[in-house]
N, C-alpha and C positions, 0 to 999 in steps of 0.2 A: 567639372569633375570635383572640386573644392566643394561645393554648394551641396552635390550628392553624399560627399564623404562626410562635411558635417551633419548632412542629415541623416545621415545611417547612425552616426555617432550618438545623436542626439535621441533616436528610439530606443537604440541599443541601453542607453543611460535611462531613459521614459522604463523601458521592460524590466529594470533588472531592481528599479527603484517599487514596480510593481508585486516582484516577486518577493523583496525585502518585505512590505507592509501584509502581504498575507500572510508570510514565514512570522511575522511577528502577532499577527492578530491568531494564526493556529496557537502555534507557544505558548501566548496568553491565553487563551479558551480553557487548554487542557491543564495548565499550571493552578489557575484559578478552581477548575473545578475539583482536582486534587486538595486545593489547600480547605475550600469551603463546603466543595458538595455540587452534584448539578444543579440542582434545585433551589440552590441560594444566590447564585451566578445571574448577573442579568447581562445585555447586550452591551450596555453603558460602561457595565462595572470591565468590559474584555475592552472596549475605547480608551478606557482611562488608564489602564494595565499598556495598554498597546502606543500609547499618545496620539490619537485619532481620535477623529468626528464617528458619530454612528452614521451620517452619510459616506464617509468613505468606508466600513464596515459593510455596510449595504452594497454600497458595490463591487465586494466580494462573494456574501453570503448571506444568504432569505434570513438562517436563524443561527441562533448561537452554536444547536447541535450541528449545523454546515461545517463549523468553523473546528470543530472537534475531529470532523472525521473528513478532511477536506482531504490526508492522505491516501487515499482509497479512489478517489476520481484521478490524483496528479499521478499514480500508480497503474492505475487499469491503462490508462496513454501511454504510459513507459513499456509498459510490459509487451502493450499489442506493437507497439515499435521494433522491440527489440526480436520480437520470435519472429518478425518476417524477416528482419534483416540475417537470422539465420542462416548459415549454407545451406542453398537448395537440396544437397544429397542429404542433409541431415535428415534422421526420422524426427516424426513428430514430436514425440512423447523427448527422445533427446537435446533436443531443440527447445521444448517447454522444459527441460531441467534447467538448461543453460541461461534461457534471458532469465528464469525465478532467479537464481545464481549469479548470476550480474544487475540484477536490481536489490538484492538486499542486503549491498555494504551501504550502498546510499541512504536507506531506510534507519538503516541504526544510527548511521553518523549524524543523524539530525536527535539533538536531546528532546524537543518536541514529541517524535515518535515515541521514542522507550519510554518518555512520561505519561504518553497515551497508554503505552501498553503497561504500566503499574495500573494507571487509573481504572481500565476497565477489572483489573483486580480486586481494586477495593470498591468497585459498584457496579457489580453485576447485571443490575438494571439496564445498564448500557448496552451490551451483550446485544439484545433484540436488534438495535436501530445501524450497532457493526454491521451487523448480518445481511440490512436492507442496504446496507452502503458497499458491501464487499457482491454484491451481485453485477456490479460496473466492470470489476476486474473479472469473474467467470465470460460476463459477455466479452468483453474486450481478446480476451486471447481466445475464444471458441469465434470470433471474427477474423484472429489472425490463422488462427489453423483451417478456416475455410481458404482462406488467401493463397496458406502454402500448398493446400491439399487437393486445387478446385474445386471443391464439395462447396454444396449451397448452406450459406451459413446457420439456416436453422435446421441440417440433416444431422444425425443422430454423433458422427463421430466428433465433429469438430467442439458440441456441446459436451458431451463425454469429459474427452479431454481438459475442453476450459473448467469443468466441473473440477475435475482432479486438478488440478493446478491449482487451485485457491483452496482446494480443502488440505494438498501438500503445505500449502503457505500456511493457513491457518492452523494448522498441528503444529506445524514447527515452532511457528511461534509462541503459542501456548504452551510448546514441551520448553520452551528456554526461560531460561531467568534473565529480566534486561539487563543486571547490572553487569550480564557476562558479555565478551567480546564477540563482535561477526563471525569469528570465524567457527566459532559452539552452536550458532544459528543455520550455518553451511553447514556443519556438517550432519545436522540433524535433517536440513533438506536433503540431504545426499543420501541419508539412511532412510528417507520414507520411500523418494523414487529404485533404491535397490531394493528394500522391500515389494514393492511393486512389480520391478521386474522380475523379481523372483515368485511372485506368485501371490503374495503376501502370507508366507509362512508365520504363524505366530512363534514370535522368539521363546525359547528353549530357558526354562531355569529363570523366567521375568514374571511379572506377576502383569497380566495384560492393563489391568489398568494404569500401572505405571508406563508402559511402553513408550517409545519417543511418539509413533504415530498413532 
């Protein structure tokens, strides 16, 4: 029993030692490219930042843009987690309010993120490659909503849905300003899905292209 429990102890310590050197090789990807540019940033220069070999880099991520947007993969796994574990009486669309809403205090409290989200401010260029990276989380939760729904995962509702959940996400976020707290980020998710179930009435006396969503 001894022998088992140090080795439990011993991965448990291996995993979390893992999770440290990604959390710091992301940090450094998106800090660097904020301070210099994408395009002046090399693989090395996020090593030296991170105090790592580029083979241990490597065995995180193919290329440096991996390392930028590695939020978006460790996200789409959280997310399809959480909306099954939802209450089965829950509806669907309630249920995708709820895990988006329990996954994004986590998201802000890492400075990594909100430094991501200045940087794609200041280089719009990036924008494209979010885009191909944030298709992980439509898939992801349009899997879990087959799972709740027994629909086969690529019939029309379950895609729908995952569809609208990352485009909620992605409004939200670009209607907030990072340097503000989670809870202006909540509640601007909470104002896109009431708009939604309201029909999506355009708000009254706002000038639409301001709108949250």
């Amino acid at each position: 029993m001894a022998d088992r429990t140090t080795e439990a102890a011993a991965q448990g310590l291996r995993e979390r030692k893992k999770l440290e050197t990604r959390s710091a090789l992301r940090a450094a990807a998106v800090r660097m490219y904020l301070e210099r540019g994408p395009s002046a940033v090399t693989v090395q220069d996020i090593c030296e930042a991170a105090g790592v070999s580029q083979r241990t880099f490597f065995n995180y991520f193919e290329t440096k843009d991996d390392a930028v947007f590695d939020w978006d993969r460790r996200l789409a796994g959280r997310l399809g987690e959480l909306l099954t574990g939802r209450p089965a009486g829950e509806a669907p669309p309630e249920a995708l309010h709820q895990a988006l809403r329990t996954a994004v205090p986590a998201l802000v409290a890492d400075p990594g993120w909100r430094d991501r989200r200045r940087l794609l401010g200041a280089h719009p260029e990036l924008v494209p490659k979010l885009l191909h990276s944030n298709s992980s989380i439509a898939e992801a939760l349009a899997d879990a909503v087959a799972e709740r729904t027994g629909l086969p995962p690529d019939a029309l509702y379950p895609r729908l849905l995952g569809g609208i959940g990352l485009t909620v996400l992605r409004s939200s976020i670009r209607a907030w300003d990072p340097e503000s707290p989670a809870e202006e980020l909540l509640a601007t998710l909470d104002s896109c899905f009431a708009s939604l179930a309201a029909g999506l009435p355009q708000p009254e006396g706002d000038d639409p292209a301001h709108s949250a969503c």
